[in-house]
C-alpha positions in Angstrom: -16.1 23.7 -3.3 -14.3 26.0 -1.4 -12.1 24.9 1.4 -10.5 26.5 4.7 -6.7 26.6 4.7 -5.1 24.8 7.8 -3.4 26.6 10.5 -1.1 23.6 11.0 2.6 23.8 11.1 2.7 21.2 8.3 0.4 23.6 6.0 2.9 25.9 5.5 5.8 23.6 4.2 6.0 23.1 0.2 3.8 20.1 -0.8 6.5 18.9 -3.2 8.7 18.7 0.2 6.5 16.7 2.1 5.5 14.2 -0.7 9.7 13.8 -0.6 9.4 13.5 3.0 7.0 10.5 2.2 8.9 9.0 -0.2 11.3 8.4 1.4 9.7 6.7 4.6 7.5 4.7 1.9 10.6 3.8 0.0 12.4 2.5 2.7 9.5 0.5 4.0 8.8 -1.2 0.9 11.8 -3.4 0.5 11.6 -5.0 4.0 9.0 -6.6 5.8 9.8 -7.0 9.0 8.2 -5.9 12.4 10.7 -3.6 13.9 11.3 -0.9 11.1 7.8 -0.4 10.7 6.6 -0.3 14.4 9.4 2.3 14.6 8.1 4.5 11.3 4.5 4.1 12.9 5.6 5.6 16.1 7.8 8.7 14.6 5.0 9.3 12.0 2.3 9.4 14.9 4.5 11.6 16.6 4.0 14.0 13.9 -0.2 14.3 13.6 -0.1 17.0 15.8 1.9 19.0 13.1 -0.7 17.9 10.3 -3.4 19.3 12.8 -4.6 15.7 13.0 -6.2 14.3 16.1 -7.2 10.7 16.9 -10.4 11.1 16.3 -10.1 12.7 12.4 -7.5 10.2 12.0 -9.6 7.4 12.4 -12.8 9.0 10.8 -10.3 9.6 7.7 -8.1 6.6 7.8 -10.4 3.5 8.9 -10.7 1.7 5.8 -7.0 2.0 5.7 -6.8 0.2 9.2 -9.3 -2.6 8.1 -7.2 -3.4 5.1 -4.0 -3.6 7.2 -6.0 -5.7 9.2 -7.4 -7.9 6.4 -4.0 -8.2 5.4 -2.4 -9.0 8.7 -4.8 -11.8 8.6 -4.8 -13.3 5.3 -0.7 -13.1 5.9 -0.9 -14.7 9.1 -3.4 -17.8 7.3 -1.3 -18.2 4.4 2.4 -17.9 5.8 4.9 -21.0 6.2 3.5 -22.0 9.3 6.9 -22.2 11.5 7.1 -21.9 15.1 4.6 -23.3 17.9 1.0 -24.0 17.3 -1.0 -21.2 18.5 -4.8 -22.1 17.3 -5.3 -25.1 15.2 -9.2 -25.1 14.0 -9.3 -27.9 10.8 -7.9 -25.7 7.8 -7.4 -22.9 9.7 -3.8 -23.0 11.4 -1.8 -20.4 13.0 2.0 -20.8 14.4 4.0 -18.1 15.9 5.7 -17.7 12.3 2.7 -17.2 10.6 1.0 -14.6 13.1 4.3 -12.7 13.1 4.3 -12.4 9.5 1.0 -11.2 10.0 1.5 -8.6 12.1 4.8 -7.1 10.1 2.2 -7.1 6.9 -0.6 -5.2 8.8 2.3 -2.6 10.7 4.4 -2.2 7.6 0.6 -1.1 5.5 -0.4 1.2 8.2 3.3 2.5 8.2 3.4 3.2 4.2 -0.4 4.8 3.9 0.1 7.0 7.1 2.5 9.6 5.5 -0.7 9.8 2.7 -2.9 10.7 5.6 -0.4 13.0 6.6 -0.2 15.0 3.7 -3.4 15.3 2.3 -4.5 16.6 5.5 -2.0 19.1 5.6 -2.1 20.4 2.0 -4.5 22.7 0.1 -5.3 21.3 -3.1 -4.3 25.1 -5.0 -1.0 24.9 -3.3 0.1 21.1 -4.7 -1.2 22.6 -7.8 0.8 25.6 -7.6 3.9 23.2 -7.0 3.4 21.0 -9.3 3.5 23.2 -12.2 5.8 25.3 -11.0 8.7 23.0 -9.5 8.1 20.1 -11.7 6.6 21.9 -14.6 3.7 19.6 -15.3 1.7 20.4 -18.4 -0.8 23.1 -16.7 -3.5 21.7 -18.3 -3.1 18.5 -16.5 -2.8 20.2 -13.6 -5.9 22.4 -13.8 -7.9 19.5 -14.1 -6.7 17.6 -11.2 -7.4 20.5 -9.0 -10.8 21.1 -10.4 -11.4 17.5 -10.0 -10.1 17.6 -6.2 -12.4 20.5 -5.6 -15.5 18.6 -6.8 -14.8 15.7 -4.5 -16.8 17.4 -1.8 -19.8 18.0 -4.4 -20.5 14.9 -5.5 -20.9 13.6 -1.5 -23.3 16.5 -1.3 -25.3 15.5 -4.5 -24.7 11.3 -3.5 -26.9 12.3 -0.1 -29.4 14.4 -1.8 -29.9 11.9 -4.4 -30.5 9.3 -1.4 -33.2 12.0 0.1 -35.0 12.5 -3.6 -35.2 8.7 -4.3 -36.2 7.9 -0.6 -39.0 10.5 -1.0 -40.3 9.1 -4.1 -40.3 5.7 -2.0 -36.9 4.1 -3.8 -34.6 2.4 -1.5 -36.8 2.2 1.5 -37.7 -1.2 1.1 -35.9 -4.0 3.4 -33.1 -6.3 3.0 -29.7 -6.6 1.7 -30.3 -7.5 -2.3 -32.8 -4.6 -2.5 -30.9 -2.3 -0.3 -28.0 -3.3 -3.3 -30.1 -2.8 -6.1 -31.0 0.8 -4.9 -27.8 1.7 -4.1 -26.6 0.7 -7.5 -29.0 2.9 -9.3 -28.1 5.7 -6.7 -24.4 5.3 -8.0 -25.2 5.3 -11.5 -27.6 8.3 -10.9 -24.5 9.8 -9.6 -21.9 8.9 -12.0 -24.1 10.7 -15.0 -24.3 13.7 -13.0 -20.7 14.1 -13.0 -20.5 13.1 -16.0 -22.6 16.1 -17.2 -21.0 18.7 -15.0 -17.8 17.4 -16.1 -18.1 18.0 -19.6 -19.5 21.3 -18.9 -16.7 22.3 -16.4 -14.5 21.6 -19.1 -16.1 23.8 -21.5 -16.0 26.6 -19.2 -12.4 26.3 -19.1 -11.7 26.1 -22.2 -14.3 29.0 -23.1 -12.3 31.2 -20.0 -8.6 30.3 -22.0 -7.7 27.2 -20.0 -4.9 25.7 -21.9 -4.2 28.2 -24.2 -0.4 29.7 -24.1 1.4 30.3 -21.2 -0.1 30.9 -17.9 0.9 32.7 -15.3 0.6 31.8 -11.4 -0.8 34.3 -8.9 0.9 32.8 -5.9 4.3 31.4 -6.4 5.3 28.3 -4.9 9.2 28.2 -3.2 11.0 26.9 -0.8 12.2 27.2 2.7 13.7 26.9 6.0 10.5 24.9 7.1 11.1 22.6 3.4 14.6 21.5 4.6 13.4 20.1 7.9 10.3 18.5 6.9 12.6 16.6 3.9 14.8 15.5 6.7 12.5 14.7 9.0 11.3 12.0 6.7 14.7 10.4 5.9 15.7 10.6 9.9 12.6 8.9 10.2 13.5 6.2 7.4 16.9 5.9 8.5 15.9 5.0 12.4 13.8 2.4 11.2 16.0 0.7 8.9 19.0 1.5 11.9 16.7 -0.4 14.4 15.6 -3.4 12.5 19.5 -3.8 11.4 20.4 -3.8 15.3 17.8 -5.7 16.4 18.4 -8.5 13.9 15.1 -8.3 11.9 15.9 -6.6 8.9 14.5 -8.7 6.3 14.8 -7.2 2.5 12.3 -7.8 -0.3 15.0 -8.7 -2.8 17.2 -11.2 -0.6 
């Protein structure tokens, strides 16, 4: 599947740079929970979409099953916490204190915090490019490699061929009928349908390359992936970003590590 290179500032910057750049915001998010440092790395790292070439709209058309586990999260957090604080809602099992919903929240901010910088850089990196990077900079076995990025490429394809599938089976009268259980059942077979498709062209894909010298000696690259001016500030742009929120949550009291 071919795809159209962004014209965003964050396109042009080394991927191995900004997955550093995401490292270490995720890092430092990981070992506290607390509100303040992640409210703070959500803010900075929505500060930054318009870099990615993300809008509000893509963002939530690409990241709302992200924002519905946060929220699932926030909630089973909130209902499970030591319940410490005033009573807010008190319905038989179900009890929530100010504790407890404040644990909550830092759950569902810190996730959203942590899977943003993904968002971020999948958005703002062409698949051949991380490729590119990662056997050149890291020097990952190519053949690994090669197979990741033809994978990637074929992610598009099989949503294609899962919507044509539908059409076929729906034309032959399969999956039409009402309710949920049959509605189910079709889908299933739809999804297994699917998954020997790609199975098929997957095995076939990899004959090709192997038939075309995939994996055979050394390779060489025809673009070359290296660093830059744009590198360096996107790499410290996500540790001044990890290093104000761990600076305002130790002002502000709230900082509250994993391993304490």
């Amino acid at each position: 599947m071919a795809t159209t290179r962004s014209s965003a500032w964050l396109a042009g910057a080394n991927p191995l740079a900004k997955l550093g750049a995401g490292i270490a915001i995720t890092g430092v998010l990981l070992i506290s929970v607390d509100w303040v440092s992640s409210t703070v790395a959500l803010v900075l790292e929505i500060a930054v979409l318009p870099l990615a070439g993300l809008g509000a709209r893509l963002l939530l058309r690409r990241g709302w099953p992200i924002l519905v586990a946060a929220l699932v999260g926030g909630y089973g957090t909130a209902l499970l916490a030591p319940k410490t604080g005033e009573v807010l809602l008190s319905l038989g099992p179900i009890l929530f204190t100010t504790g407890s919903v404040g644990s909550g929240i830092a759950i569902a901010l810190r996730g959203l915090a942590i899977a943003l910088p993904g968002i971020i850089v999948l958005a703002s990196t062409d698949p051949t490019d991380l490729a590119d990077a990662l056997a050149q900079k890291l020097r990952l076995p190519h053949r690994f490699v090669l197979g990741a990025l033809a994978a990637m490429r074929l992610v598009g394809l099989l949503v294609a061929e899962w919507q044509t599938l539908g059409m076929a089976r729906r034309a032959r009268g399969v999956g039409g009928e009402p309710g949920f259980f049959r509605g189910l059942k079709a889908s299933l077979g739809q999804a297994m349908a699917l998954l020997v498709q790609a199975i098929r062209r997957a095995s076939r894909l990899a004959v090709t390359m192997e038939a075309k010298g995939f994996g055979a000696g050394e390779r060489t690259w025809a673009r070359v992936s290296s660093y830059g001016p744009r590198d360096a500030v996107v790499v410290g742009g996500g540790v001044l970003i990890a290093a104000a929120s761990v600076a305002a949550a130790v002002v502000l009291g709230t900082w509250n590590p994993v391993f304490a």
